[in-house]
N, C-alpha and C positions, 0 to 999 in steps of 0.2 A: 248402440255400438259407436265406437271412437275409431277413430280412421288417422292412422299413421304412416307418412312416405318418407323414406330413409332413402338417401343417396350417400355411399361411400365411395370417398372420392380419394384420390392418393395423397394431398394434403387435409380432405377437410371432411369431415361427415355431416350432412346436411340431414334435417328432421323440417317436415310442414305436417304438423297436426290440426283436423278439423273435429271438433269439438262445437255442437252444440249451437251449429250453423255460423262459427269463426275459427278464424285461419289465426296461430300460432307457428312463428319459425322458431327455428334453435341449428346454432351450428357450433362444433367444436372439433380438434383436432382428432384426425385419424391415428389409428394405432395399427400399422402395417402389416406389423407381426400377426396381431388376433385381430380381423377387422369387426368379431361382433361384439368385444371388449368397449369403442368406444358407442356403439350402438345400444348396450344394453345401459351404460353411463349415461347417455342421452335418454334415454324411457326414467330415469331414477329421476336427471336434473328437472324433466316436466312432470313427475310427480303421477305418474300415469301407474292405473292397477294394471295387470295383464290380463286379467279374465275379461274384461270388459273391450279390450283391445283388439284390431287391428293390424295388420303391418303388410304394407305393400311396400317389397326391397329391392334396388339397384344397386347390385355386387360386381365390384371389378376383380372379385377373387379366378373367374374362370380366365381374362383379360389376360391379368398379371402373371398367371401360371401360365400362357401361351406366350406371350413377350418375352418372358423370362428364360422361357426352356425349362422351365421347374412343375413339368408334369410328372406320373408316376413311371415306374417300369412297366413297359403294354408288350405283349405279345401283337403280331400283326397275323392274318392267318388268311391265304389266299390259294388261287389258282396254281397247279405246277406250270414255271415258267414266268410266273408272276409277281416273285418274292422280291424283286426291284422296284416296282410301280409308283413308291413314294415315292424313290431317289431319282428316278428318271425325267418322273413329272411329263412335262410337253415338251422337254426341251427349250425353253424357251432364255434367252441370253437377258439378264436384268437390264444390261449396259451393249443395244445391238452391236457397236462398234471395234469394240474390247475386245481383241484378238486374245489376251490375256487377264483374264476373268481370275478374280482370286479364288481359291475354294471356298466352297460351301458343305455344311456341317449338314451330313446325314440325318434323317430324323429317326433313323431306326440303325443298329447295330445288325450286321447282315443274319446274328444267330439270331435276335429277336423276330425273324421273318419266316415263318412257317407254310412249306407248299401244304397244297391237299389234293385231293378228286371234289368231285362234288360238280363238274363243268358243264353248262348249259349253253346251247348254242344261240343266235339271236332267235328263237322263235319258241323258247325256253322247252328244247329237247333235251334231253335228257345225253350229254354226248362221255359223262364219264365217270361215276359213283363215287359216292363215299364210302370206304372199303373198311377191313377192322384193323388194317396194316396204317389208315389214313389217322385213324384213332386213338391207337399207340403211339405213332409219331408224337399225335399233338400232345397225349398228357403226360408222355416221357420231357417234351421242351417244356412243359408244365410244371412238374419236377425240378427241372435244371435250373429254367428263368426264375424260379419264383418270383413270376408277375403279381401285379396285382388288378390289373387290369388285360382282358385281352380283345381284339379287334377282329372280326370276321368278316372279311368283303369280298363275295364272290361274285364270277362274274354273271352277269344278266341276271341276277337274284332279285331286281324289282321283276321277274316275270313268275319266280317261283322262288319264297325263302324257304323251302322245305329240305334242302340242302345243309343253309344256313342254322337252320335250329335242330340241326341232326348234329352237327359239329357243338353247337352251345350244349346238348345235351350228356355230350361227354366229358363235359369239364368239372370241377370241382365248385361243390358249394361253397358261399365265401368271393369268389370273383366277380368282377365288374365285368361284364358282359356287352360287348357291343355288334350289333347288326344291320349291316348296310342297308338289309331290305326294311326294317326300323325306322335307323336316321335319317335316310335319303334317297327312299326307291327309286333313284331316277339315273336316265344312262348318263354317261363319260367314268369309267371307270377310276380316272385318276384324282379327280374333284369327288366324289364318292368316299373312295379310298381315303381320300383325305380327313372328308368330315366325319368316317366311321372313328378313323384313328385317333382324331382330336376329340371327341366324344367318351374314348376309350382313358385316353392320356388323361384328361383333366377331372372325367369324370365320378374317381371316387375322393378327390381335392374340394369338388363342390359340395358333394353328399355328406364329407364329412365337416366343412363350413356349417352348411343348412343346416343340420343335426345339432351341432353344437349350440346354433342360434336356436335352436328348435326348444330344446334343452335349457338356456339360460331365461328364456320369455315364457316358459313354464305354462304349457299349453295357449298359446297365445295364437291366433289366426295366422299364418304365414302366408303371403304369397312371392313371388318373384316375379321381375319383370323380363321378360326374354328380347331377344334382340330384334324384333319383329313391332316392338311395341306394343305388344300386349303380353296381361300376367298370368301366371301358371301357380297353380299350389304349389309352397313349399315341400308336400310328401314328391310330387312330379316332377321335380326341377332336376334333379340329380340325374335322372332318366337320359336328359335332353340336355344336356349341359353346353355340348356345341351350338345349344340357339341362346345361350346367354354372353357369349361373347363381346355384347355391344349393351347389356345389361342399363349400364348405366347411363351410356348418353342416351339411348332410345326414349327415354324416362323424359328429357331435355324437349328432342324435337315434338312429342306430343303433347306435354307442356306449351310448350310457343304457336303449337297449330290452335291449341287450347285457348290460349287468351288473345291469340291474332283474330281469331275468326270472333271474336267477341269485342275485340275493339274495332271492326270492318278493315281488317287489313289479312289478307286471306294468302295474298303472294309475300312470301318471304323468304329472304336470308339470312339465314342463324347462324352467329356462333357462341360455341359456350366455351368459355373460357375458364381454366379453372386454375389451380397451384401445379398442375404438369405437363398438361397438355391442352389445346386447344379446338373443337370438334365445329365443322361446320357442313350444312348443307342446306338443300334447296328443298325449300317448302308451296306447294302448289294448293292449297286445302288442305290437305294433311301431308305427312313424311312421306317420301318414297320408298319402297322397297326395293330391294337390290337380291341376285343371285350369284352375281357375280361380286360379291364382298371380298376384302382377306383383310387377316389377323396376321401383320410381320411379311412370314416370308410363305404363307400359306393362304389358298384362294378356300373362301367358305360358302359353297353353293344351298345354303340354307336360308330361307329370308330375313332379310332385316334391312334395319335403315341404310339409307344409300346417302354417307355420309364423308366428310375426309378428314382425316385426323393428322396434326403436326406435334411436334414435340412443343410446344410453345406455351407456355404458363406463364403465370406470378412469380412461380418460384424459379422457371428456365434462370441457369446461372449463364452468367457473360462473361465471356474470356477473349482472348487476343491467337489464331492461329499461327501458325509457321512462318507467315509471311506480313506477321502484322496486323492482319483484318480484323476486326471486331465481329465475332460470332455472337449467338444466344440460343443458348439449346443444341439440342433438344435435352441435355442430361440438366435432373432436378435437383433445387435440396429437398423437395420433399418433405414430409412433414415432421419428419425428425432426421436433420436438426432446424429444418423448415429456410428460409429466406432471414441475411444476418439482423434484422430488425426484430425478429421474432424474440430475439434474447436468446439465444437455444443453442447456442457455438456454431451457428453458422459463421462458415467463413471466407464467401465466397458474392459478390455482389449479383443481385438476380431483377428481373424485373419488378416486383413490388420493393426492392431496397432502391429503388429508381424512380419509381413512382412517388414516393414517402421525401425522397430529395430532391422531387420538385415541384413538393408543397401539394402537388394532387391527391395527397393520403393526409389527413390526420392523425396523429399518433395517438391522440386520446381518445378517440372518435369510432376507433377500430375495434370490430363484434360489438359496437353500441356501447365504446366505453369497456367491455366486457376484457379486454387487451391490451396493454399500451404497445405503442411500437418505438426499436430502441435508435433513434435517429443517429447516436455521437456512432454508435454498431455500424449501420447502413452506411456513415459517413466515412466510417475506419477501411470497410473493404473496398468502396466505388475508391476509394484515393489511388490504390496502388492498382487499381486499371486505369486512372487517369492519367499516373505518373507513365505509365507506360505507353498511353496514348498523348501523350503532351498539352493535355488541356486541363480543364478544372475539372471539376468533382461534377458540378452541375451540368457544365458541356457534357461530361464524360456519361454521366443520367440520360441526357437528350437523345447523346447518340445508342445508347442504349435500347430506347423506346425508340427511336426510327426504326432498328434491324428488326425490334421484335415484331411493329405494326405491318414492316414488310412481307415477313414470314406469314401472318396474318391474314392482307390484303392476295399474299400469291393463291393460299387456299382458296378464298373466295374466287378468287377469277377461276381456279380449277373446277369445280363446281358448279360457275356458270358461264361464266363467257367461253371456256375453252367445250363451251355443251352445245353452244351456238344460242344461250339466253341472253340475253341486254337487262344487266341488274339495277340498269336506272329504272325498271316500272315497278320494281320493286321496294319491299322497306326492310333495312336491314335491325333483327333483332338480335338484340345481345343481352345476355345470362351468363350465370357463372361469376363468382368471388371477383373476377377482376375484369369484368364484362365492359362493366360502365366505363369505366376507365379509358376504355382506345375507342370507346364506339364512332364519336365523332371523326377520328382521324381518319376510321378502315372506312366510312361510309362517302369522306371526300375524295378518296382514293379512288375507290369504285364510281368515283362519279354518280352520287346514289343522294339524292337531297330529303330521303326521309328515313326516319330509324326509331326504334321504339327499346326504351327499355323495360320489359315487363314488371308491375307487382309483383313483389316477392322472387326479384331475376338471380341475387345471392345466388338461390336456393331452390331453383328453377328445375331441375331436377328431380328433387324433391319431391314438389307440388306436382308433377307431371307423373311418379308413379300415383297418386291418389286420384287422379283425374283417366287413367288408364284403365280401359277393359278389359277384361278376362276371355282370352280368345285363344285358339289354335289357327297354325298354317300346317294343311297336309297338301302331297301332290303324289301323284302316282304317272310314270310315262306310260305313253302309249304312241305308237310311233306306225303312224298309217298317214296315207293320203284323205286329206278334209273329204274331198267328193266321193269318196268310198264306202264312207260311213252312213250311218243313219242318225238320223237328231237324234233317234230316242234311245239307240246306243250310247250315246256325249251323253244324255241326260241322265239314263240309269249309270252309269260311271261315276257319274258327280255327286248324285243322288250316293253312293255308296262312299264314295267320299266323304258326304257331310255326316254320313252317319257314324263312321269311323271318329271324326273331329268331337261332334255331338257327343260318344257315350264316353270321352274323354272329362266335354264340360260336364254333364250329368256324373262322374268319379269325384268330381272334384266340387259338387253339391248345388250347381248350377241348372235348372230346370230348360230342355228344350224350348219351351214356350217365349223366353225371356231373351232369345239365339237370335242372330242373324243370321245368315249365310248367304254370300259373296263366292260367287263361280268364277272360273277363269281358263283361258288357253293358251298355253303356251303357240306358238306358231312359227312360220318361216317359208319361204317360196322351199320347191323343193331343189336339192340343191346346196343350200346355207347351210351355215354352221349354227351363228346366230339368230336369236328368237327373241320376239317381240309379246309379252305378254296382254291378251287381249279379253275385257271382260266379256263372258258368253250372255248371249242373247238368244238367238238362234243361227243358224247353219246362215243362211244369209246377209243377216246384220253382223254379223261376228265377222265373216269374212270380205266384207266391204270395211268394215272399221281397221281391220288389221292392212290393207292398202290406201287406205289417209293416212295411218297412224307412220308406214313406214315412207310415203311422201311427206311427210312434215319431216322428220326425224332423219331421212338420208338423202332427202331432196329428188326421189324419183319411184317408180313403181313399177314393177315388171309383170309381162302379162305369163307369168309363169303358178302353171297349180299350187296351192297352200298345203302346207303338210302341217299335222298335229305333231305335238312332241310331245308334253307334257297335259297333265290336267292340274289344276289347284284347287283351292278353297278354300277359304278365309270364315272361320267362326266367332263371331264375337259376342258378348254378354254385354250386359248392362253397364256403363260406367256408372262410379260415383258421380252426384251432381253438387261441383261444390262453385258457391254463387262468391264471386268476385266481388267486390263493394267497397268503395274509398272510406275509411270513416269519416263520421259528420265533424267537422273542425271548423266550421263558421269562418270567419274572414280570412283571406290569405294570411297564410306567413310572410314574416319578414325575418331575414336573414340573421343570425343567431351570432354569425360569428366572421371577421373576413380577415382572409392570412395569405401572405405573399407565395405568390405562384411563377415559378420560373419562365420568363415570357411574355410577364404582364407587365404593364408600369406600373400599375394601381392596385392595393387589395383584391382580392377576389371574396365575395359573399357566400357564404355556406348556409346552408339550408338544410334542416331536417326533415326527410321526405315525407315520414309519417306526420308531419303537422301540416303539411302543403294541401289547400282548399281543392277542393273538384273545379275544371274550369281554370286554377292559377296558370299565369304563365309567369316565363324566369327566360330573361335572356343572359346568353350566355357573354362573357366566363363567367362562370359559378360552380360550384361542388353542392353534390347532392347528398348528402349521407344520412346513410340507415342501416340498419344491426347489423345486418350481413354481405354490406357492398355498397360501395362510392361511385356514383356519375360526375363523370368530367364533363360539362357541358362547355366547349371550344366555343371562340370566339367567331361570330356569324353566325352562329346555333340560335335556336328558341325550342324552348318544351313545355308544352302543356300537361295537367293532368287530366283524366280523364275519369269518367264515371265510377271505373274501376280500379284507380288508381294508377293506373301505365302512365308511364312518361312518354309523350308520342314529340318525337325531335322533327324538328323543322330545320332544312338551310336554305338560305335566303337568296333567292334566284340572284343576286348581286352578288351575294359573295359569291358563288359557284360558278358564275360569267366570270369575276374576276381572277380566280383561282386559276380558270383554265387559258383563259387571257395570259395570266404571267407564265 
């Protein structure tokens, strides 16, 4: 079998095929419009059969249709009394202080909101039917709306979706189908309601992506990566479409826990940087999960990486606001008509047309040769920001890469320092098309003296869906007092949990035996709102961990009873094992090629990274260049390579005394 990771990104589609115990990249431009157009051109370019194939995908198709607002027409179908519940939300003010808040754009049209019966009280009684009057209603608005999608979230339906699949049953074949008690059995009715709706909205957009991909790789393996960081068959993905929302960086962070923990650097800070945005978060062993996520202007109480995302790319264009200021971002050029170096009629100077102007890019050098980049282009648009700003062309580049490293450096500190972490014990890893490029600058910012740029960081991505396991996350609430229970209540609970997870992997041709399973409890004094997810042991260890964990993390502990909330379970399969290895190049490299670099007195040496020995080191300045992405190695830097190829960055306790000295 050949094993293929695809990452579609908004300017770039990234490919890491393992073949035959070696690692092949390949990247080429994204095609917006049809994302698996340039994915099936990328299987042609490497020359690959499909029978034999592979493909584990990171799709920003679910992403884009929620950023966008470019989901389908969804019926919403709820409680009487409850047909507001998206628009209401928590109430909560974006801007606390804003007495005058602008509006905000409804997610549903008030006719798309269908009351019903069907209501259960919290102890799931039975408080008011589903009638044949409730029935009518619904597939006369069925009729009207011609939906094509509809949402059904009732309330307390994680206690009983028998309600729920009384109403699904009276709808028309053909519809996309969505049920609370499904996506989210778990309470707060408005985060619920959310991710039924977004499940609903985007969900026949993905099904009909995967299909088509399905269709052009002509029986070819599928799977998808979910936002949780583990992958799902492509026939399943469509199902659960609300857990691919993070599709594509998730793909990233397990990636970097992947080859961190294999070059002994276990704590990290990632950011992946790519042509539109910029994804960063904190790595402890592996990625964090988060339930409290959101996508825009919507919270997604589904798991996935706990990660933060800014509009900040290669291709962020720079402009001048109302008052003067030099911005960047977050709006892209994106991949058509890309950054003006591309050649492609851009016409708008962005951060890689900045990069390229000062000398930190080579033009010939970019996709390995595979690209030129148009310098007199990048020179034409940074001119008339300069004029504007009163400086040079190259000033006018500089200042350009300050704002954008700023934007940069803020994510991180959100991340960590504002979490109560100190990201000096850490090492900062950077991936991503234009990763290399700022690493040294965000890691002196953060005050951070070590950084690594992974093997194959371009395409980091990538390599992180083929390195990814096949797993499920289910949870089901259950909302009692801890000392109430009995252990072997929790444990037949979970126990029915993994089995739910299980005959999932077993659909999808995964044998129980080859499973793990990973227990968990959600918690909280009683009292709280908030809950502290704690992995199960038993009734005693579980509930002494859950009072260190919320002394560490709120700095106190209360002698107040533990209440359960939820239950989890995490199922994972086997990963690919794919072996990391520098190839054998005998003596170091020497420097190929050296070209002036805005900043420096002297040339700067460039080096091709694939020729660079195990063991070399290279103090900086120098550029690093390789097919799919360039390292800036700043001045007071040193990088090593390593067994595995990683570039592991050193800064020199002198420069970093002096730095903070001036």
């Amino acid at each position: 079998m050949i094993f293929l990771g695809v990452d579609t990104g908004g300017t770039f589609t990234d490919f890491v095929l393992w073949q035959d115990g070696r690692i092949r990249v390949h990247k080429l431009l994204s095609t917006p419009h049809a994302p698996e157009q340039a994915i099936l051109q990328g299987i042609r370019d490497l020359g690959l059969e499909s029978e034999a194939l592979r493909v584990v995908h990171g799709s920003t198709v679910a992403t884009n249709a929620v950023l966008e607002g470019k989901g389908v027409r969804t019926l919403f179908v709820t409680n009487h009394g409850f047909a507001d519940m998206l628009s209401i939300g928590r109430q909560n003010r974006r801007h606390l202080y804003d007495f005058q808040p602008p509006p905000v754009s409804l997610p549903l049209a008030r006719e798309q909101c269908v009351e019903t019966g069907g209501r259960l009280s919290s102890r799931g009684e039975l408080l008011e039917a589903v009638t044949e009057k409730d029935l009518r209603v619904l597939r006369h608005a069925v009729e009207e709306q011609a939906p094509e999608a509809v949402a059904i979230s009732l309330l307390f339906s994680w206690l009983d979706d028998s309600m729920e699949q009384k109403l699904a049953s009276a709808l028309p074949e053909g519809l996309f189908v969505s049920l609370s008690s499904k996506v989210l059995p778990e309470i707060r009715e408005y985060e619920r309601g959310v991710a039924t709706w977004l499940n609903a909205w985007i969900g026949p957009l993905v099904q009909g992506y995967v299909g088509r991909l399905q269709e052009g790789l002509r029986g070819t393996a599928l799977s998808i990566m979910q936002s949780s960081g583990d992958t799902v068959a492509g026939e399943q993905a469509g199902e659960q479409a609300v857990r691919m929302l993070l599709s594509g960086p998730a793909g990233g962070l397990v990636a970097a826990g992947y080859v961190g923990a294999r070059a002994g650097r276990e704590k990290l800070l990632s950011f992946d940087m790519g042509g539109t945005s910029t994804d960063v978060a904190l790595i402890d062993g592996e990625p964090r999960l988060t339930t409290e996520g959101r996508i825009g202007d919507w919270p997604v109480a589904v798991p996935m990486v706990d990660m933060h995302t800014i509009g900040a790319g290669g291709g962020s264009i720079a402009w001048l606001d109302q008052g003067g200021m030099l911005q960047v971002g977050p709006e892209s050029a994106g991949a058509d008509p890309g950054p003006a170096c591309y050649g492609r009629g851009g016409c708008q100077p962005t951060v890689t047309d900045a990069n390229l102007l000062l000398g930190r890019l080579l033009p010939d050098a970019f996709l390995g040769g595979a690209m030129s980049l148009d310098v007199h282009a990048a020179t034409r648009v940074m001119e008339t920001l300069a004029s504007a700003m009163g400086c040079s062309v190259r000033e006018a580049a500089a200042a350009v890469i300050r704002v954008a490293n700023e934007h940069m450096a803020r994510a991180l500190r959100t991340i960590s320092v504002q979490r109560g972490v100190n990201p000096s014990g850490f090492t900062l890893v950077s991936f991503g098309g234009a990763g290399g490029l700022h690493v040294c600058a965000l890691a002196e910012a953060l005050g951070m003296s070590r950084a690594m740029v992974p093997v194959h960081g371009g395409v980091l991505s990538a390599l992180g869906m083929l390195v990814a396991a096949p797993g499920r996350q289910v949870s089901r609430t259950w909302l009692a007092s801890l000392d109430s229970l009995a252990q072997e209540d929790i444990c037949r609970a979970l126990d029915e949990l993994a089995h739910e997870a299980l005959a999932s992997m077993e659909a999808e041709g995964i044998s129980r035996e080859n499973c793990t399973v990973h227990s968990s409890l959600d918690l909280r004094y009683e009292g709280q709102s908030h809950t502290l997810n704690i992995p199960w042991q038993n009734m005693a260890r579980t509930g002494q961990e859950f009072h260190s964990r919320h002394a560490r993390q709120y700095g106190h502990r209360l002698e107040l009873p533990l209440e359960l909330v939820n239950l989890r379970v995490s199922v994972r399969g086997e990963a690919l094992a794919v072996h990391l290895t520098a190839p054998e190049t005998g003596a170091s490299a020497v420097a190929f090629h050296h070209c002036a670099v805005y900043g420096e007195d002297s040339p700067v040496p460039c080096f091709h990274r694939d020729r660079l020995a195990v063991g070399q080191e290279i103090e900086g300045p120098a550029l690093v260049v390789e097919q799919v992405a360039t390292t800036w190695l700043a001045r007071g830097w040193t990088c090593r390579v390593d067994s595995a190829g990683n570039l592991l960055l050193d800064y020199r306790k002198s420069a970093l005394a002096e730095q903070f000295a001036d």
